[in-house]
Kinemage of the C-alpha trace (Angstrom):
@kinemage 1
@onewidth
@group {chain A} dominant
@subgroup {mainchain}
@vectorlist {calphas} color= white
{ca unk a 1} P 105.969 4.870 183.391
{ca unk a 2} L 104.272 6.297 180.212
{ca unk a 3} L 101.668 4.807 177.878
{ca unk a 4} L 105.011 4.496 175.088
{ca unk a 5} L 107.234 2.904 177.683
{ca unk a 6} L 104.565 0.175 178.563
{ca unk a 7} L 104.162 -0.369 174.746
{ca unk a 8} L 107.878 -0.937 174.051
{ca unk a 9} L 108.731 -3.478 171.781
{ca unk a 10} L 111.275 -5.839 173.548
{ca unk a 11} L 109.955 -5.543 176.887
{ca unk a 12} L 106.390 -7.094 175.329
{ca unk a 13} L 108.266 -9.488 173.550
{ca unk a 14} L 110.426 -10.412 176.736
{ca unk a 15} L 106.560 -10.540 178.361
{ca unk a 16} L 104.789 -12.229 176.307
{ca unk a 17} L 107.473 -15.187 175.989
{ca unk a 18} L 107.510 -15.334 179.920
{ca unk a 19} L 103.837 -16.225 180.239
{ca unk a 20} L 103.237 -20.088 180.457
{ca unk a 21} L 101.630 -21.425 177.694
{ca unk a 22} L 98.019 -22.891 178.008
{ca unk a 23} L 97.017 -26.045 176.407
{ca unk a 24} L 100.346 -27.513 175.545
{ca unk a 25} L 99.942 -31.103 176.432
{ca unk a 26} L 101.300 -33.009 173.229
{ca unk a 27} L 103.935 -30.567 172.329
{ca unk a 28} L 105.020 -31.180 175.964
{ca unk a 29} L 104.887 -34.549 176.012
{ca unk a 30} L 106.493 -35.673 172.368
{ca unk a 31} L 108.200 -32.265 171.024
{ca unk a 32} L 110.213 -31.341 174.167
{ca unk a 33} L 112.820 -29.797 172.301
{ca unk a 34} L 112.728 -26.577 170.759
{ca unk a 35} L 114.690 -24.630 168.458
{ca unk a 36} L 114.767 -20.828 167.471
{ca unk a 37} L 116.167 -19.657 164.616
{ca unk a 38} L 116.987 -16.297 163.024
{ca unk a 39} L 116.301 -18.211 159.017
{ca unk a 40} L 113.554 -17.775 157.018
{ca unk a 41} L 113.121 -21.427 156.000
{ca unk a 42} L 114.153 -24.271 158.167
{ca unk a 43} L 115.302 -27.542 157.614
{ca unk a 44} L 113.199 -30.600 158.650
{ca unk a 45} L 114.864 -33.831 159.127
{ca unk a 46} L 112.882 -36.880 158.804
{ca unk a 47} L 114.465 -39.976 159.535
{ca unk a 48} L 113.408 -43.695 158.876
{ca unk a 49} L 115.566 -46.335 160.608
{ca unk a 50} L 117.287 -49.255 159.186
{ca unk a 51} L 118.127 -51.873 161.255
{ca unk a 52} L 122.136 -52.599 159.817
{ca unk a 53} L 124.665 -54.539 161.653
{ca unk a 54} L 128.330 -52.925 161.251
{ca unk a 55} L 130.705 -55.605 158.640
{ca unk a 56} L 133.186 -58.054 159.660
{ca unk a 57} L 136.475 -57.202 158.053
{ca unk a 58} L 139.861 -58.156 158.081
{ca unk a 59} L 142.297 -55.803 160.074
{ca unk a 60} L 144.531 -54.912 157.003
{ca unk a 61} L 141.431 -54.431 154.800
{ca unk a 62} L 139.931 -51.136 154.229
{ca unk a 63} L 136.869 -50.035 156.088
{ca unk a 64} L 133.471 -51.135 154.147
{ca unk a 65} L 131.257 -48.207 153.323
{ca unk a 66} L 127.545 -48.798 154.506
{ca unk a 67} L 124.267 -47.454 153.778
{ca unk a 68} L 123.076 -45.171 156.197
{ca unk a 69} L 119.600 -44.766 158.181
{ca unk a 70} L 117.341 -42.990 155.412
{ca unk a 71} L 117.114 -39.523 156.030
{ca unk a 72} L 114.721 -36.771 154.483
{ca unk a 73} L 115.972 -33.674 154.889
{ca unk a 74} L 113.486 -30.732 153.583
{ca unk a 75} L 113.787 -26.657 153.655
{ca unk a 76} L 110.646 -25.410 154.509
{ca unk a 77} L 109.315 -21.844 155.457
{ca unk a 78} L 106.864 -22.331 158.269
{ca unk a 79} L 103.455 -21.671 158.320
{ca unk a 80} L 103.283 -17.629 159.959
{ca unk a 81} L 101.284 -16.818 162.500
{ca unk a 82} L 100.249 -13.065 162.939
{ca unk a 83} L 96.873 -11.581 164.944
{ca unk a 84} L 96.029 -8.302 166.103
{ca unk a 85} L 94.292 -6.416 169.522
{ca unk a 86} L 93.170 -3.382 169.548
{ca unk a 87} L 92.679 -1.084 172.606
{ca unk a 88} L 90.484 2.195 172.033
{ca unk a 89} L 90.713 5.245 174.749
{ca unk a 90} L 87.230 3.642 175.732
{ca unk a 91} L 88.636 0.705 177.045
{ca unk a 92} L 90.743 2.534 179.855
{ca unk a 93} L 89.600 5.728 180.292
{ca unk a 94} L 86.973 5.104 183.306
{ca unk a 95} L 83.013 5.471 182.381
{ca unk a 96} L 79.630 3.642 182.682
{ca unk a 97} L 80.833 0.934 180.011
{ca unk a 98} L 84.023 0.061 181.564
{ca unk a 99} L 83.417 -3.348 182.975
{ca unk a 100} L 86.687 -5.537 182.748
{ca unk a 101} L 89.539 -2.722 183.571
{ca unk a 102} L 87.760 -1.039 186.538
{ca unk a 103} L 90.785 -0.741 188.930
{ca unk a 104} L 93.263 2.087 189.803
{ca unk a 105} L 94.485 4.838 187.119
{ca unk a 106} L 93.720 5.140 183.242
{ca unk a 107} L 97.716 3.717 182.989
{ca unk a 108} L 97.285 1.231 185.300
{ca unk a 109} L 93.946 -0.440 183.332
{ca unk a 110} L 95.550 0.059 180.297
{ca unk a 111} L 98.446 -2.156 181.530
{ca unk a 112} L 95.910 -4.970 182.403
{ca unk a 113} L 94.178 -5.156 179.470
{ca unk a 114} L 97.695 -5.378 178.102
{ca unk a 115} L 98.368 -8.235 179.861
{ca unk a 116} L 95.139 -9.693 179.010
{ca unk a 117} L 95.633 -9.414 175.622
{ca unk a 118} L 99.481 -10.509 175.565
{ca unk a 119} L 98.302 -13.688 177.560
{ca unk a 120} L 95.148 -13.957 175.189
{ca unk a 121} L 97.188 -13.502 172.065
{ca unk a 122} L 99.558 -16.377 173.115
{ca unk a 123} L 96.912 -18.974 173.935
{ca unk a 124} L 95.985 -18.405 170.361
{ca unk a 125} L 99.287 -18.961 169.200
{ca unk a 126} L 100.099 -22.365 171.604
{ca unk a 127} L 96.715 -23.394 170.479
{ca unk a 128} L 97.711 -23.216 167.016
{ca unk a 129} L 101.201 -25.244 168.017
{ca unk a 130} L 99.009 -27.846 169.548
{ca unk a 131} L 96.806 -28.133 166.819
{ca unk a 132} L 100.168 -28.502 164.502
{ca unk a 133} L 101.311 -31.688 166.880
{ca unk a 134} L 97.496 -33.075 166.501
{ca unk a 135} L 97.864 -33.306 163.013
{ca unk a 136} L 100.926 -34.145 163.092
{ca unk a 137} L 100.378 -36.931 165.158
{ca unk a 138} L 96.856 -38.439 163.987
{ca unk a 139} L 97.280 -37.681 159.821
{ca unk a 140} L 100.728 -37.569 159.678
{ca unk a 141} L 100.870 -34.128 157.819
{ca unk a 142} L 99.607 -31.060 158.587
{ca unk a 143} L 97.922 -28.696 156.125
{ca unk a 144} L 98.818 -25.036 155.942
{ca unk a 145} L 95.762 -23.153 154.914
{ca unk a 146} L 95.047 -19.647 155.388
{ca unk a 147} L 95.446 -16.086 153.896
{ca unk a 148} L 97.467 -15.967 151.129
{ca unk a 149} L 98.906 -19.615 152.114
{ca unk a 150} L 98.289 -22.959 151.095
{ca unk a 151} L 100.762 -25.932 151.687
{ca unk a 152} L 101.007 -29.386 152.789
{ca unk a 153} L 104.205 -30.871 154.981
{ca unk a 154} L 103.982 -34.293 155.129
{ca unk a 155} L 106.079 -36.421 157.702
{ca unk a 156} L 105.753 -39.974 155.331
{ca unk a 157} L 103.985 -42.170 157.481
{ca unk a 158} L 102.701 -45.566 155.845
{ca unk a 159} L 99.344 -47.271 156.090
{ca unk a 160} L 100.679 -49.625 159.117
{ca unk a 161} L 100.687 -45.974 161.054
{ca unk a 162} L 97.346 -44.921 160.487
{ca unk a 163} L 94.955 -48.456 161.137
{ca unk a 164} L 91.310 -48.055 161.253
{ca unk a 165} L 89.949 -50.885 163.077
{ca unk a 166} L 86.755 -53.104 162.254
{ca unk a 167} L 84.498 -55.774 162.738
{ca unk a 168} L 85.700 -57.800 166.240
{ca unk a 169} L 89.025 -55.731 166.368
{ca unk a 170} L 86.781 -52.703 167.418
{ca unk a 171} L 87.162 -51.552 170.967
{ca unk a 172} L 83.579 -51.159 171.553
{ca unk a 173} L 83.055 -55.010 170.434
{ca unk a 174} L 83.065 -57.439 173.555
{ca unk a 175} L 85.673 -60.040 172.111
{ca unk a 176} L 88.078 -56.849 171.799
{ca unk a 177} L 91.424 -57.120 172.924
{ca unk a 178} L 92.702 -53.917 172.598
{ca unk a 179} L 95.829 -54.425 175.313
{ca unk a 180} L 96.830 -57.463 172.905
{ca unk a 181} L 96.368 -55.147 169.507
{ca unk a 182} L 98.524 -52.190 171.276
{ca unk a 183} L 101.378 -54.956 172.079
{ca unk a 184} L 101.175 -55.658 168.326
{ca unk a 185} L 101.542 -52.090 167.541
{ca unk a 186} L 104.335 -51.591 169.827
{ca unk a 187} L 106.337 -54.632 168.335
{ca unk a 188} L 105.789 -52.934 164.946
{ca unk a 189} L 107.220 -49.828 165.816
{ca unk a 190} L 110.424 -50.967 167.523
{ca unk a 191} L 110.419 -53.308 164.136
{ca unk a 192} L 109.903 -50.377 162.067
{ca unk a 193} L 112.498 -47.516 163.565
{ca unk a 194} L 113.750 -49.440 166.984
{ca unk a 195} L 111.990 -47.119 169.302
{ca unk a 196} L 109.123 -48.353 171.713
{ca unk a 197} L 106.008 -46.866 172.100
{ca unk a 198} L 105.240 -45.647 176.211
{ca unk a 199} L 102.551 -43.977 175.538
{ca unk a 200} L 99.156 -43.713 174.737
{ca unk a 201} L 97.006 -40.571 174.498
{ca unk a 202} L 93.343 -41.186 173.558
{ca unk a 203} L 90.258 -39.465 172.803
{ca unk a 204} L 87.242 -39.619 175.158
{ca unk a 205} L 85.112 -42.193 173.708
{ca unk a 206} L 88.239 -44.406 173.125
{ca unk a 207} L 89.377 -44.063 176.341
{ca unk a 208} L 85.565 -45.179 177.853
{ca unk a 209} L 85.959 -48.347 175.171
{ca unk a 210} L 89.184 -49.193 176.383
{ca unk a 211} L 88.586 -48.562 180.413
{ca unk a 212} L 85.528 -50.512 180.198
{ca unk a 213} L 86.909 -53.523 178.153
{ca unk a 214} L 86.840 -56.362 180.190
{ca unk a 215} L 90.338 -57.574 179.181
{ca unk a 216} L 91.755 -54.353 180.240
{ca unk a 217} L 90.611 -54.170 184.228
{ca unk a 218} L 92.401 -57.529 184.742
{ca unk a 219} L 95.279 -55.897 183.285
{ca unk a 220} L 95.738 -52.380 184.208
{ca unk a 221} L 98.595 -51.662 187.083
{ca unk a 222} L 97.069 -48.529 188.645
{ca unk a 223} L 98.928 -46.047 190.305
{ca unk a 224} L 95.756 -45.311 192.521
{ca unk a 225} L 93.159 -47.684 193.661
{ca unk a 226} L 90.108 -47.732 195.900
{ca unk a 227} L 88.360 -51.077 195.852
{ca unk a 228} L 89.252 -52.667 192.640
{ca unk a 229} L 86.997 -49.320 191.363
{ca unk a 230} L 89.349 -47.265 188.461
{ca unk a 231} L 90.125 -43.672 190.480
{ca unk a 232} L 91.675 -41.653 187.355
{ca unk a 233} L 94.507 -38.312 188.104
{ca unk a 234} L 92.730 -35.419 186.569
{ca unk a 235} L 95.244 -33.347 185.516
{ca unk a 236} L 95.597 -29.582 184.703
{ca unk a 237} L 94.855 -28.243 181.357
{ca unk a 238} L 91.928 -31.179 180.009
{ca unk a 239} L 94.501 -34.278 180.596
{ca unk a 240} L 93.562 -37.457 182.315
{ca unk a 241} L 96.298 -40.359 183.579
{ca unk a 242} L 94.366 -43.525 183.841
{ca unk a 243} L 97.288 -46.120 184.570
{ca unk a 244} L 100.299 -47.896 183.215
{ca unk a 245} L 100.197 -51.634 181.926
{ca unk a 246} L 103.446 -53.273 182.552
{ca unk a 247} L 102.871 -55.673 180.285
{ca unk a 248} L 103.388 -53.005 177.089
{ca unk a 249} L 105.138 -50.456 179.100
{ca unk a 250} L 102.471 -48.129 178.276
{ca unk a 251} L 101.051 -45.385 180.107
{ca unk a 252} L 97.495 -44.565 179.173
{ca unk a 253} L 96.414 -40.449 179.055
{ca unk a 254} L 92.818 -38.928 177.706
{ca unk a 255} L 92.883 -35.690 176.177
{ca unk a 256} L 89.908 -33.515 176.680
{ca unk a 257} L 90.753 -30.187 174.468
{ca unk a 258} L 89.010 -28.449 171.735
{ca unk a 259} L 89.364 -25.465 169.077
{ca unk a 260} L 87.439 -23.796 166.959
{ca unk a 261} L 87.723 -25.155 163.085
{ca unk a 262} L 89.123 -21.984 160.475
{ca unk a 263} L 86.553 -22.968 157.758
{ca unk a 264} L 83.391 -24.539 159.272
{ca unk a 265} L 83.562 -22.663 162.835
{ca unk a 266} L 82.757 -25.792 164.353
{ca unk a 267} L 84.219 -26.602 167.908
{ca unk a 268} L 86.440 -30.126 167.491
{ca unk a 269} L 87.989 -32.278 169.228
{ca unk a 270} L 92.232 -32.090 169.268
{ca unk a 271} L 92.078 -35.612 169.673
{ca unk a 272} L 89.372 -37.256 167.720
{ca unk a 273} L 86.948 -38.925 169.975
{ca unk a 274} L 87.553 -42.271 168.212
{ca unk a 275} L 91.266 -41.941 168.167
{ca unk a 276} L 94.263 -42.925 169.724
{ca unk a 277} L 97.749 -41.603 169.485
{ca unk a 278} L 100.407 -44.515 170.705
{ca unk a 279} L 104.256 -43.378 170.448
{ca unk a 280} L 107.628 -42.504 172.481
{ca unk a 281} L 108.484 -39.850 174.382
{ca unk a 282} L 111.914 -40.454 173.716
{ca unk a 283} L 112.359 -40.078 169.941
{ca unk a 284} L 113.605 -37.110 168.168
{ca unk a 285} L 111.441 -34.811 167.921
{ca unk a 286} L 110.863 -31.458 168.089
{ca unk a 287} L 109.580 -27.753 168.015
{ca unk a 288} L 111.114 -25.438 165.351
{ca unk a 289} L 110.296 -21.420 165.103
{ca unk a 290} L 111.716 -19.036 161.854
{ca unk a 291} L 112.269 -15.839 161.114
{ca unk a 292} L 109.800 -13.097 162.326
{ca unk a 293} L 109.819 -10.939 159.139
{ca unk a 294} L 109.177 -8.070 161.412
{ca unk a 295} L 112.097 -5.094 160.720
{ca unk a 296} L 111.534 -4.684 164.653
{ca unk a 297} L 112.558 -8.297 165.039
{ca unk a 298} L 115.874 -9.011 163.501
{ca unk a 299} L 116.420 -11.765 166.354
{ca unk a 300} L 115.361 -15.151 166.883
{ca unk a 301} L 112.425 -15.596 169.655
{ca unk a 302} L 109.266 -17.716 169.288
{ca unk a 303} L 106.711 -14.808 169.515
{ca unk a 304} L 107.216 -11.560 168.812
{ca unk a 305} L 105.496 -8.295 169.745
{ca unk a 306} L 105.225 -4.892 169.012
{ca unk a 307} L 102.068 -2.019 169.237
{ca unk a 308} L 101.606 1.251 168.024
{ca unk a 309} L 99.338 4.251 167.863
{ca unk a 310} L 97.160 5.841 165.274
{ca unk a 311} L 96.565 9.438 166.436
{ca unk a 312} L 92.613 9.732 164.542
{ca unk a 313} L 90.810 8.009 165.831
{ca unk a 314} L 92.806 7.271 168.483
{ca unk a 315} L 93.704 3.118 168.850
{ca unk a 316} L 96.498 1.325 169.885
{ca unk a 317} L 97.180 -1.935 168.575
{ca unk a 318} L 99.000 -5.201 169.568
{ca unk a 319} L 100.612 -7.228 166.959
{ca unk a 320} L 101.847 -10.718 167.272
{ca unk a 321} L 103.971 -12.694 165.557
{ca unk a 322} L 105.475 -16.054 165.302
{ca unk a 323} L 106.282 -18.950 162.828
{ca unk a 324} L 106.508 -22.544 164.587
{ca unk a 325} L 106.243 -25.822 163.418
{ca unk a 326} L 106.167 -29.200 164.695
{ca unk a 327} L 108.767 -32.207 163.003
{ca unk a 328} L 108.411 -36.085 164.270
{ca unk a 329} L 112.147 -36.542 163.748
{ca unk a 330} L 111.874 -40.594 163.917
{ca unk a 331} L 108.566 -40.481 162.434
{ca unk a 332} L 108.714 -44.333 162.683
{ca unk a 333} L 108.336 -44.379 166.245
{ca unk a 334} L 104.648 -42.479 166.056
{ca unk a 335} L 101.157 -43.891 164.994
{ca unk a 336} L 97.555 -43.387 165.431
{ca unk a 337} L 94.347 -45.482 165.022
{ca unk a 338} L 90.778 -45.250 165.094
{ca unk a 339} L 89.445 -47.724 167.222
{ca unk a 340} L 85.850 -47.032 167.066
């Protein structure tokens, strides 16, 4: 194989979309569904649920026209994503410096780093997807902000989905009931779009509040138990399971995961410490991906790649490409409140 042949356009695209994704927890767990399209702009349906009962009428009489569920329906271009690597002749061609690549022929390191990069470069992306459902999620919008872009998308969600706690209510305070406050939730959701919350994903000091609540050992059904003693799943990729409460149907995750912020280049939190995100796994919702504007790319995928070579000096580089977004379809059946 030659260095143009491992550089080919569709078979890094075909690569790249192979690799699993790292860090894809909440767009796992709430945006299952995902759609590829070959538009520019895509249309995002919000919907708001009314709770109707179909008319009595008279055989002979004509069928009564009724309101339907409310429905938003916006055309939006998403937000594009688009990085670069760069590989240098230094990087593959074997001498004192080369640490990473040390392996087999010149070809043969240049096709690792090539992988490491292609796997690299889509972390970035997922990461980016992840911190889109975050948002999402915990604000109810997410803002667009970057390089020649600036724009809001905002998925309507009222005050009762966003509560800040205080006073008693707190988690942290001892007369907390915070299985009795989710119920509450719950019951306003299904009042609010007819769709139950089953689960709850919180942030690490939430998750400590709520474990250690007094109110909340008496009623936690675990799935594993050693002595009475809480014995949490660890699972991959930062995610804890910590039990399901029968009483609210409710399984209870933590999310341990973290990115770097564009503007401050602080390391946060996805999930706010203080925060928890309560909603369905079985509402509408979903992951969308545009156009690649890409003349290399007149097909729909959800990344794209391509490379190419400037002769002096001598670099390759990788370019990738995608434009996702995430859409809470029956936003109604979503919330998130800071409990601390």
């Amino acid at each position: 194989m030659t260095i143009e042949e491992l550089f080919q356009t569709r078979e890094l695209t075909a690569s790249v979309n192979q690799i699993p994704a790292a860090g894809t927890f909440l767009q796992d767990l709430f945006f299952k569904k995902e759609d590829v399209s070959e538009a520019e702009a895509v249309d995002i349906e919000i919907k708001k649920g009314k709770r109707k009962m179909a008319p009595f009428v008279a055989p002979r009489m004509k069928g009564k026209v009724v309101e339907g569920a409310q429905k938003t329906v916006r055309t939006y271009k998403p937000a594009y994503i688009k990085h670069k690597f760069v590989t240098e002749a230094a990087d593959v061609v074997q001498n004192a410096n080369t640490v990473f690549y040390e392996a087999g022929s010149a070809m043969e390191r240049a096709a690792a780093k090539l992988v490491d990069d292609l796997m690299e470069g889509k972390e970035y992306i997922y990461r980016r997807i992840e911190w889109m459902a975050a948002q999402a999620l915990t604000t109810g919008k997410i803002i667009v902000k970057g390089d020649g872009v600036e724009d809001e998308i905002d998925f309507s969600f009222d005050v009762s989905q966003l509560p800040v706690l205080s006073g008693t209510a707190l988690w942290s305070d001892t007369d907390s009931d915070p299985i009795k406050q989710m119920r509450a939730w719950r019951t306003e959701r299904v009042k609010a779009g007819g769709i139950a919350p089953n689960v709850a994903v919180m942030g690490g000091d939430a998750v400590d509040a709520f474990i250690n609540n007094a109110k909340v050992q008496n009623a936690l059904d675990l799935r594993r138990m050693e002595r009475g003693i809480i014995n949490p799943e660890v699972l991959p990729k930062g995610v804890t399971y910590w039990g399901y409460i029968p009483e609210i149907a409710t399984d209870i995750y933590s999310y341990d995961e973290w990115y770097i912020d564009d503007e401050t280049g602080a390391e946060k939190a996805m999930v706010d410490a203080e925060t928890v995100i309560y909603g369905s796994t079985q509402a509408k919702a979903k992951r969308v991906y545009g156009a690649i504007k890409d003349l290399k790319a007149l097909y729909a995928t959800k990344v794209f790649a391509k490379s190419w070579e400037e002769e002096d000096p001598s670099v390759r580089y990788l370019l990738m490409q995608s434009a996702p977004l995430v859409v809470p379809v029956e936003v109604d059946a979503f919330m998130s409140a800071k409990v601390l």
